[in-house]
N, C-alpha and C positions, 0 to 999 in steps of 0.2 A: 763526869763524862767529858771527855775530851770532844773538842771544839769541830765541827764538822773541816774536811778538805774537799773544798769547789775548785773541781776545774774549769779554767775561764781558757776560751781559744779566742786568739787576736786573728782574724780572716782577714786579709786585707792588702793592700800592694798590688801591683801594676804588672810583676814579674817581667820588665821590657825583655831582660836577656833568654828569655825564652820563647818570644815572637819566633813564630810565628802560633803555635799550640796557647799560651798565654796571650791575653788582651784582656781591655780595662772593664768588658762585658762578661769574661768570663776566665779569670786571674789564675795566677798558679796552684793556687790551695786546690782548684777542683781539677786541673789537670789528672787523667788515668796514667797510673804508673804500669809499667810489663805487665804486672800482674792484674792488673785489671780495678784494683781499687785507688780512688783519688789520694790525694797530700791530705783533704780536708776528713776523708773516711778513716784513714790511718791512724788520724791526731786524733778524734775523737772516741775510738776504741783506746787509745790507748789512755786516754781521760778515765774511759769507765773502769779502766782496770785499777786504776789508782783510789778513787773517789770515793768517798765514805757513803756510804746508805746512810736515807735514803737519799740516790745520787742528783745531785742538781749539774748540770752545765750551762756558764754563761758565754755566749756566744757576743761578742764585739765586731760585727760587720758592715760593711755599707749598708745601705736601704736599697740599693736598687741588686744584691746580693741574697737579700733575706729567703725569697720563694726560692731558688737554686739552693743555699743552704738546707733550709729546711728539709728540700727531697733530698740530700743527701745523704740528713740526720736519718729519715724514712729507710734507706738501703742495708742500717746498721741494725743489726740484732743485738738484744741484752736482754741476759738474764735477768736483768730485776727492771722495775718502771726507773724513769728517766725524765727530769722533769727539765724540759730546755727554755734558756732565759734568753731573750734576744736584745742588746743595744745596739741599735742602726744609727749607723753616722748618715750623715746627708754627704758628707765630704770627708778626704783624707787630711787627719791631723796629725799623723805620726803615731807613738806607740806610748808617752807621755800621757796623753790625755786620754788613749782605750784603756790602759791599766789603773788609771783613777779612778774615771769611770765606773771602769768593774769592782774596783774596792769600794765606792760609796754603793752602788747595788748590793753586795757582798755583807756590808755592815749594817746596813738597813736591814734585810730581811734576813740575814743569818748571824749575827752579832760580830761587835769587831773581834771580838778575840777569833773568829771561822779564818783559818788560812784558804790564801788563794796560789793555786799552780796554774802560774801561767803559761800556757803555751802557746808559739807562733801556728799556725795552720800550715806552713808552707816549709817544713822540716820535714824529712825521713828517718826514724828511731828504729834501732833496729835491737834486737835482746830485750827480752820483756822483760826478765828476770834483774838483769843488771838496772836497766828502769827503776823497777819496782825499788830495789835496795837503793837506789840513788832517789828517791823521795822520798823516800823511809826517811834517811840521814836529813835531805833537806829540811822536813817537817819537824824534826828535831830539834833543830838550828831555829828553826821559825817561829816555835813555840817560847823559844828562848829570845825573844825579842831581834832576831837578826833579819835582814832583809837578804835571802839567798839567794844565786844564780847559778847556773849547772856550769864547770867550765869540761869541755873534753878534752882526756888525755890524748896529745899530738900522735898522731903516726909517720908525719912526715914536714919538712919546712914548709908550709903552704903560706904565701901573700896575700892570701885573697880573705884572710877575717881578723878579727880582730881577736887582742888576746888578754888573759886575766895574769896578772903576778902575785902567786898567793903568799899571803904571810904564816902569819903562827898557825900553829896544828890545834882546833878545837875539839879535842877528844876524838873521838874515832869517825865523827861523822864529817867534818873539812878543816875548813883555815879560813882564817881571817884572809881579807883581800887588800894588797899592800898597792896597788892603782891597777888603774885598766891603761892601755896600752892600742896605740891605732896599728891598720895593717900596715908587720914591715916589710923590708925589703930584705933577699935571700940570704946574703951572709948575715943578719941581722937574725932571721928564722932559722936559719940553722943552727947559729949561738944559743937559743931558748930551746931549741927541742933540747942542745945536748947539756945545758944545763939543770932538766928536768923542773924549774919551775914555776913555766907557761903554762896554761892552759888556753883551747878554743874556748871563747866568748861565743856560747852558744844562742843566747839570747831567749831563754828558757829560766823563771823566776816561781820564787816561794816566800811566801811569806805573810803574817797574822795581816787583817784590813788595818789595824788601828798603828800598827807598826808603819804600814806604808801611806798610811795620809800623814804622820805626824812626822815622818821625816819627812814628806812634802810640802809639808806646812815649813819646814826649816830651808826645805833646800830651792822650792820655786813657789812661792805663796799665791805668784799672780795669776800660774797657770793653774794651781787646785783652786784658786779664786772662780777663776771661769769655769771651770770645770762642774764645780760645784751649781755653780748659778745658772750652767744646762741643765744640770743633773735634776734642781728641785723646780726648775719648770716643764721637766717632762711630765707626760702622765705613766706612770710607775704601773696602773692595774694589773697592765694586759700582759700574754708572755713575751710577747716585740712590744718594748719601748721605743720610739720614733724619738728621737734626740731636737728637739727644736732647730730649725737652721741658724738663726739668727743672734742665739745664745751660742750654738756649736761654732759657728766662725771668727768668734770673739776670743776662741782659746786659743793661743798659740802655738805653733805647729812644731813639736820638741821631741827627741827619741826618750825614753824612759832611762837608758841606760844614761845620758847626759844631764837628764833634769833630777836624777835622785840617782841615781845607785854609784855615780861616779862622785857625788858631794855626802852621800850618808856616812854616820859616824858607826853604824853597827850593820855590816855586813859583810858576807859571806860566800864563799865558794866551794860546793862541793864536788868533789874530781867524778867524772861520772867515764868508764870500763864501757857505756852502751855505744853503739853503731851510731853516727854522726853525721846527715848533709843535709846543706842548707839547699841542697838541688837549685845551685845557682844561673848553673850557663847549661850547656847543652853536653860538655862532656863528663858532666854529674851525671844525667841523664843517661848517656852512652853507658858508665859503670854498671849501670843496672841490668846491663844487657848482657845474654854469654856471647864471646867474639869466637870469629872461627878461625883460620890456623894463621892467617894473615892479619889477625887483630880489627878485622873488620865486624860490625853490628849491625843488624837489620833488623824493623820491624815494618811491617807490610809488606803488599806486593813489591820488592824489590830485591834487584840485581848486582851484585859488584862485579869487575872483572876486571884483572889484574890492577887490581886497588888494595891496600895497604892503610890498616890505623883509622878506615871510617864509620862514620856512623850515617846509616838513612835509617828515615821514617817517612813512610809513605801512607797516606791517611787515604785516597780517595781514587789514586793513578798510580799506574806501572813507573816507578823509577828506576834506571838506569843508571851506574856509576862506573866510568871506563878512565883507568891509567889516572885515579887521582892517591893522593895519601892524604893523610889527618886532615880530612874534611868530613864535616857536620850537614847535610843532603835532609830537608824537614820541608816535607811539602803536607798541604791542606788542601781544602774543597780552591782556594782560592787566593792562596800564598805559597812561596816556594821561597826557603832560608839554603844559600849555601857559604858557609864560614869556616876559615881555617881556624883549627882546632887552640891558636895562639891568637885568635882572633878573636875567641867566645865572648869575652866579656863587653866587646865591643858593637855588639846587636843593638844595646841599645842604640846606639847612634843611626843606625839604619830605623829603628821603630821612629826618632826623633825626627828625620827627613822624610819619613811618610808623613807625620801626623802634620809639618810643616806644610804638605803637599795637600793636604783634608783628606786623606786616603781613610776610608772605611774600615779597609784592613786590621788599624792600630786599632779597632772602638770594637770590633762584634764582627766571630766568625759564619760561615755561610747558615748555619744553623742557630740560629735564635733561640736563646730560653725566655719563657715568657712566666707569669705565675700558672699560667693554665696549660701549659706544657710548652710546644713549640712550632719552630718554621722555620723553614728548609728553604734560601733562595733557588728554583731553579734555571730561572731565566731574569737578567736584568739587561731589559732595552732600552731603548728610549722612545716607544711605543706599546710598551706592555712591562709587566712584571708577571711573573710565575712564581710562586710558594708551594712547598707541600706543610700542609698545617697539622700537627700530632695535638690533640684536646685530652689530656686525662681524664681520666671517665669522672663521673660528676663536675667538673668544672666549667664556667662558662664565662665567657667572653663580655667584655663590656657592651652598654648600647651605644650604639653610636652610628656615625652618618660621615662619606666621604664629600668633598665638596670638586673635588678635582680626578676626580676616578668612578670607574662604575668597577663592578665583580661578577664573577662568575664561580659558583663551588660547584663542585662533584666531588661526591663521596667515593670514595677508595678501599673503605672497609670502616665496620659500625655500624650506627645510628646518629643521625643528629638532630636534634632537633631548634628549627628554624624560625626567625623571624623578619620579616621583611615588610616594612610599614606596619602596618595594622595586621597583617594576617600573621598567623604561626603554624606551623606544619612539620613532620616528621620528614624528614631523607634517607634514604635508607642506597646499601654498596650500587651503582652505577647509577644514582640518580641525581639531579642537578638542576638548580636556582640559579635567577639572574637580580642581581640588585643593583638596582638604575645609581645613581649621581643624587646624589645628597636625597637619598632614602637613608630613614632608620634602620636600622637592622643588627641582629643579636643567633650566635652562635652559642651552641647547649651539648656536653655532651648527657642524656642522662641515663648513660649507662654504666655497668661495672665493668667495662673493656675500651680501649683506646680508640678514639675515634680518628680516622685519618682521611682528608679530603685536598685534593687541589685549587688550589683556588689563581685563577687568571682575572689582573688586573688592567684594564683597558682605559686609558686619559694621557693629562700631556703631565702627570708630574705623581711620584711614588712615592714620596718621604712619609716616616712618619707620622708628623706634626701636621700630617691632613688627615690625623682623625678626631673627630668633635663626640669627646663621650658623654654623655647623659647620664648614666649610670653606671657605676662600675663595685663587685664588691671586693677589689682588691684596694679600695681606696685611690686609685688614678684621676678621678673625677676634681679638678680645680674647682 
């Protein structure tokens, strides 16, 4: 019997160039595309269609990531059970150390000969079927000791990724890889498309566990070194392994493609016919969209008028676009992006002088996910705060006590049930609690429907880090 194929998904990055929709509380993987499903919903369907029964996916994502993933894994239907494996970084160390990672998980419990299909969370794959045939070929190669990477055939001179030069033809299924190649510049990408023997460096990989530790024993020893030495002091039991901090900051922060696949001696490129974007900047995004006769794209409430080549997005307010061309128009609860179309890739640098300024903006949008659902800023003063608070039915909120704030809920629809020092009681739609200045107190939903409530916060200071938990079962408790 041939050797199980685990799909491992790397979740992870910052997504700047898509500020204002991406931030570092809630990244591009889980961005909603037109259609309504995430980067991160996409990638893992299309995991399960690949994935040998009975199907495992290991999931490599931040910690403070994990409860958003998970409900996202929840939104996905499949035919067969599904059994999801979670390693949580504390911190971002590049894709180096989440692919090691996931190949010592991978060889531990499903032996080294189990290939692993790595996939980034933050691609759009388009042709199932072409997919499908291009792991096919991959796994081929992988089983045959190669360490493979998907390259896509070029459509056009594009600067903006990096590319593969293939060598010899391995049977029907790719080529040998004759170097990787950084992004060029345009007479340079035009010479490669019409040479035909470029490929996009998709950054999508295959290959047995025991194949890719043992070239990384050869090609970076110090960083499977550390890698390692987090790996066997985590506790492995559970489906979310927590990665130690302290071990995880020790590894060195390396891309995968430079620490082994750029120095391996056996590896592989197979040309992959499927649909291709790394939905880098915002007129990736635009593509997705149909344009109407003027080349302009919209989604939400908004307007163009004698505008030319743009794109808005309007999440929360009427937008308005008068007498512009190739401009990018991305408003939020709480952020408004406007970039020329030859500008795109330059967002980050605007995310870069907010976060310089301590702006909020760049950390976590008006809506908060939390493990127990969420919160909605409505009002931020300097005498008050406002939330709308969304509790997923069974879930409950930690105990805890404010030291610099009192509260006020009312319910808005549901049940909650409540505690407030020593007492506990039920609230039910239009009714409503007062919990004094460093009172206990603990929020319940324990229903099977959403519980939704406002909650007004009254002191001289809002953050965070004024709340003192006691008990907490997501583990937040110091």
């Amino acid at each position: 019997m041939d050797a199980p194929l685990i799909a491992v998904i790397l979740s992870g990055g910052a997504g700047t160039r898509l500020w204002p929709l991406s931030r570092r509380a809630f990244p591009k993987p889980f961005m909603r595309m037109p259609d309504g499903q995430s980067l991160l919903e996409k990638t893992v369907l299309r995991a399960l269609a690949v994935a040998t029964p009975p199907t495992t996916v290991v999931t490599v994502t931040g910690r403070d990531h994990y409860f958003l993933t998970r409900d996202e894994y929840q939104r996905v239907a499949s035919a067969t059970a599904v059994t999801h494996r979670y390693l949580l970084e504390p911190m971002g160390r590049n894709t180096a150390p989440a692919v090691l990672m996931a190949a010592l998980d991978v060889a531990q419990r499903h032996g080294e000969d189990a290939i692993l299909l790595v996939l980034p969370a933050d691609h759009l794959v388009t042709g199932a079927a072409e997919f499908g045939a291009a792991v096919a070929a991959a796994t081929t190669l992988a089983r045959a000791g190669y360490l493979v990477t998907f390259g896509v055939v070029p459509t056009r001179p594009d600067t903006g990724y990096g590319y593969i030069r293939r060598g010899e033809a391995l049977g029907a299924e790719g080529y040998t890889i004759e170097r990787f190649v950084e992004k060029p510049d345009l007479p340079t990408a035009r010479a490669w498309l019409e040479s035909g023997q470029f490929l996009w460096n998709s950054g999508m990989f295959c290959f047995q566990a025991r194949s890719v530790l043992e070239a990384a024993a050869g090609s970076c020893p110090e960083v499977l070194g550390t890698v390692r030495a987090c790996f066997e002091a985590a506790d492995p039991s559970g489906a979310a392994v927590e990665l130690p901090h302290e071990a995880f900051a020790a590894i060195p922060a390396i891309s995968f493609d430079y620490a082994v696949m750029e120095r391996a001696a056996r590896r592989a490129v197979v040309p992959a016919q499927f649909g291709w974007n790394d939905i880098g900047a915002w007129p990736a995004v635009a593509e997705l969209v149909p344009a109407d006769a003027r080349g302009n794209r919209v989604i939400g409430d908004a307007v163009v008028v004698d505008a030319d080549g743009c794109y808005v997005q309007a999440t929360s307010r009427t937008v308005a676009v008068v007498g512009l061309a190739d401009v990018a128009v991305v408003e939020t609860g709480d952020a408004v992006l406007v970039a020329h179309r030859e500008s795109a890739q330059d967002v980050r640098r605007a995310v870069e002088a907010l976060r310089a300024r301590g702006s909020a903006t760049v950390e976590q949008h008006v809506t908060v996910h939390r493990p127990w659902g969420s919160y909605t800023v409505l009002e931020d003063a300097p005498d008050c705060k406002v939330k709308r608070l969304v509790v997923k039915p069974g879930q409950v909120l930690s105990l805890q006590k404010h030291q610099r704030r009192s509260e006020h809920w009312t319910v808005v629809s549901g049940t909650a049930k409540v505690r407030v020092g020593e007492r506990e009681f039920e609230l039910r739609r239009n009714e409503s609690t007062y919990i004094p200045m460093d009172t206990l107190h603990r929020l319940e939903n324990p229903t099977g429907e959403d519980l939704a409530l406002i909650e007004v916060q009254c002191g001289d200071y809002f953050g965070e880090d004024d709340i003192v938990r006691l008990e907490d079962i997501y583990g937040r408790v110091k």
